[in-house]
Structures are given as structure tokens and as C-alpha cells.
C-alpha positions, 0 to 999 in steps of 0.5 A: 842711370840710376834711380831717385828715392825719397825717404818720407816720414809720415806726420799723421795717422789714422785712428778711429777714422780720424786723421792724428797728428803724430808728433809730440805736443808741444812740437816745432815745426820748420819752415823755408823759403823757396829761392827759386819760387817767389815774385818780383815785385814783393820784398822777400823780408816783407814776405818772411815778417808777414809769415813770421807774425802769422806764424806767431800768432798760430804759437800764440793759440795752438801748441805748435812753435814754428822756426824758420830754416835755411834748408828748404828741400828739409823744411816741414813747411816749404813757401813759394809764390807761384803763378800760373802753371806751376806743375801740379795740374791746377794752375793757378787763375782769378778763383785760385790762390792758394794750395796746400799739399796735406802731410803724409798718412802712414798707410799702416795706420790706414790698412795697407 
């Protein structure tokens, strides 16, 4: 059996121990939807306009456009709604709502 790579570009670096983002000012960043990863009892269009009007009122103050994708695994910013144990070793419960995975660091910026 073969095995799995995964090519990861890294967003941030580190300069004067300060975490940068690496991309070009203004940028785009994409965002999708998991199809697998999302509750019952909310409507998925009630879910996208609720992030679409946060979304637009980041672009409103920071220089960041956010376009929604249909290609998830791809996306810059991957949304699901998750409950209990959803394999990151902290299941979520009463005093945990939310989690966020921060972007890649080039380790070459970091001295490795």
C-alpha cells in the first residue's frame, strides 16, 4: 500500500519573533463548507449568510476579501459544525465551542 503526502504551503513566517502573513496585501482568501461535518436542526443557507455577513464585515475593516468555494479539501478556510469527539483530542462540551487550527509557519523562517 502506498503511502499519503500532502503538499502544505506555508501562509505565515516568522521575523523578528513575530508571527507575518506571507501573503500579498490585499488578498483573497477562500472558504468551504464541510458536506459531511454540519448539524441537522440548522438550515446550511442560514449557516453560509451568517458567515457571508461576518465575512463582509472583516473585508469591510482589515484587507482581506473572503470567496466562498465549492472545493473544501482546497479551501483556505475549511467550516464544519462538530459536536463531541471530532478527532482532535478535545472534545467539544459545555465550556468548548469552538477551535481553530492556526495557519502553517515555514520552518525555514523558524531555523530548522
Amino acid at each position: 500500500m502506498g503511502s499519503l503526502h500532502f503538499h502544505v504551503k506555508p501562509y505565515a513566517s516568522i521575523s523578528n519573533g513575530k508571527l507575518r502573513w506571507s501573503r500579498a496585501i490585499p488578498t483573497t482568501l477562500t472558504y468551504a463548507f464541510s458536506t459531511n461535518c454540519m448539524v441537522s436542526n440548522l438550515n446550511l443557507s442560514d449557516i453560509k449568510l451568517a458567515f457571508w455577513r461576518s465575512f463582509s464585515r472583516w473585508s469591510a475593516v482589515i484587507p482581506v476579501n473572503f470567496k466562498e468555494s465549492e472545493t473544501y479539501e482546497f479551501s483556505d478556510i475549511k467550516i464544519g459544525l462538530y459536536s463531541g469527539d471530532h478527532d482532535d483530542g478535545e472534545p467539544f462540551h459545555y465550556s468548548k465551542t469552538a477551535a481553530i487550527i492556526f495557519p502553517v509557519v515555514s520552518s525555514d523562517s523558524m531555523g530548522f
